[in-house]
C-alpha positions in Angstrom: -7.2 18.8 -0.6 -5.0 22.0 0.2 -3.5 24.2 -2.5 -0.3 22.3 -2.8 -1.8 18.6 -2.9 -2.6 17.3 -6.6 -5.1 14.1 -7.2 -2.9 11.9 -7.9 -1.5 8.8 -6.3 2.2 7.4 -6.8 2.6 3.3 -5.3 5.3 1.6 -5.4 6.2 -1.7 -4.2 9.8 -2.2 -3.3 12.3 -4.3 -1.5 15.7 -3.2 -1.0 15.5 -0.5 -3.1 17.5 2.0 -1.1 19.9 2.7 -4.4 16.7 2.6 -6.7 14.1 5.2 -5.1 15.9 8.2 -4.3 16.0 9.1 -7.9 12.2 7.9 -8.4 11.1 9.8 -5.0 12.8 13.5 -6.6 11.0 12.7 -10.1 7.8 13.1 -8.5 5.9 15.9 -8.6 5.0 17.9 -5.1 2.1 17.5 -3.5 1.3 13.7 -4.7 0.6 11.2 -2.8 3.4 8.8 -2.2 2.5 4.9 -0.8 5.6 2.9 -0.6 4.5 -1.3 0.1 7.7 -2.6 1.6 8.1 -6.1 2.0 11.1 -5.7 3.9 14.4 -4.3 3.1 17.0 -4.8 4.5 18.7 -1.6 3.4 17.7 1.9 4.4 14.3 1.7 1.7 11.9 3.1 4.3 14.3 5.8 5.9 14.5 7.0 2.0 11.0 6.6 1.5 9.9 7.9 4.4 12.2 10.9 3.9 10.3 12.0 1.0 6.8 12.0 2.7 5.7 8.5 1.5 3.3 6.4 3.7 5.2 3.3 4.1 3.0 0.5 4.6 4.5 -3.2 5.2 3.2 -6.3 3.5 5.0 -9.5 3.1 5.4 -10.2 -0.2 3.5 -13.3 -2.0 3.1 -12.5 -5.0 3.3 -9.1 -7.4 -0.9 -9.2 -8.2 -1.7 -9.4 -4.8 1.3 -6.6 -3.5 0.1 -4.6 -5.9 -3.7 -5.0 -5.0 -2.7 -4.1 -1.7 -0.5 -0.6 -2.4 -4.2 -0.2 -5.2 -6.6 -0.2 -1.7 -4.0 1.9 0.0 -3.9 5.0 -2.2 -6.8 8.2 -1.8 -6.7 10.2 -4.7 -8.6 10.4 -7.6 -5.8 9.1 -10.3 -3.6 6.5 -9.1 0.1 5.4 -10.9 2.1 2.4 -10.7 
């Protein structure tokens, strides 16, 4: 981890969230990990998302356990939040 990366992980599932995540995106703190699981928007989600630094991953959405699950086997760091 570099000096500016902290062990923690941020996931998020979203879909069409574009209004929604801006705000959640600048309460993070720096050097996070960010994985957003988009199932896909149709708004500009992932440009947002992806304008903060997160890894946008794509899943179609089934259920919330098993979205969830998946953005859980995506993150790296040590403590993860939901």
């Amino acid at each position: 981890m570099s000096d500016k990366q902290i062990d923690i992980s941020i996931i998020i599932i979203a879909l069409n969230e574009e209004e929604n995540l801006k705000r959640c995106l600048q309460s993070l703190p720096e050097g996070c990990e960010i994985i957003v699981v988009d199932s896909g928007s149709k708004d500009k989600t992932v440009e947002v998302a992806a304008s903060y630094g997160a890894i946008v991953k794509y899943r179609l959405f089934d259920n919330y356990a098993n979205q969830k699950n998946f953005a859980l086997s995506c993150a790296t760091r040590g403590w993860i939040f939901h």
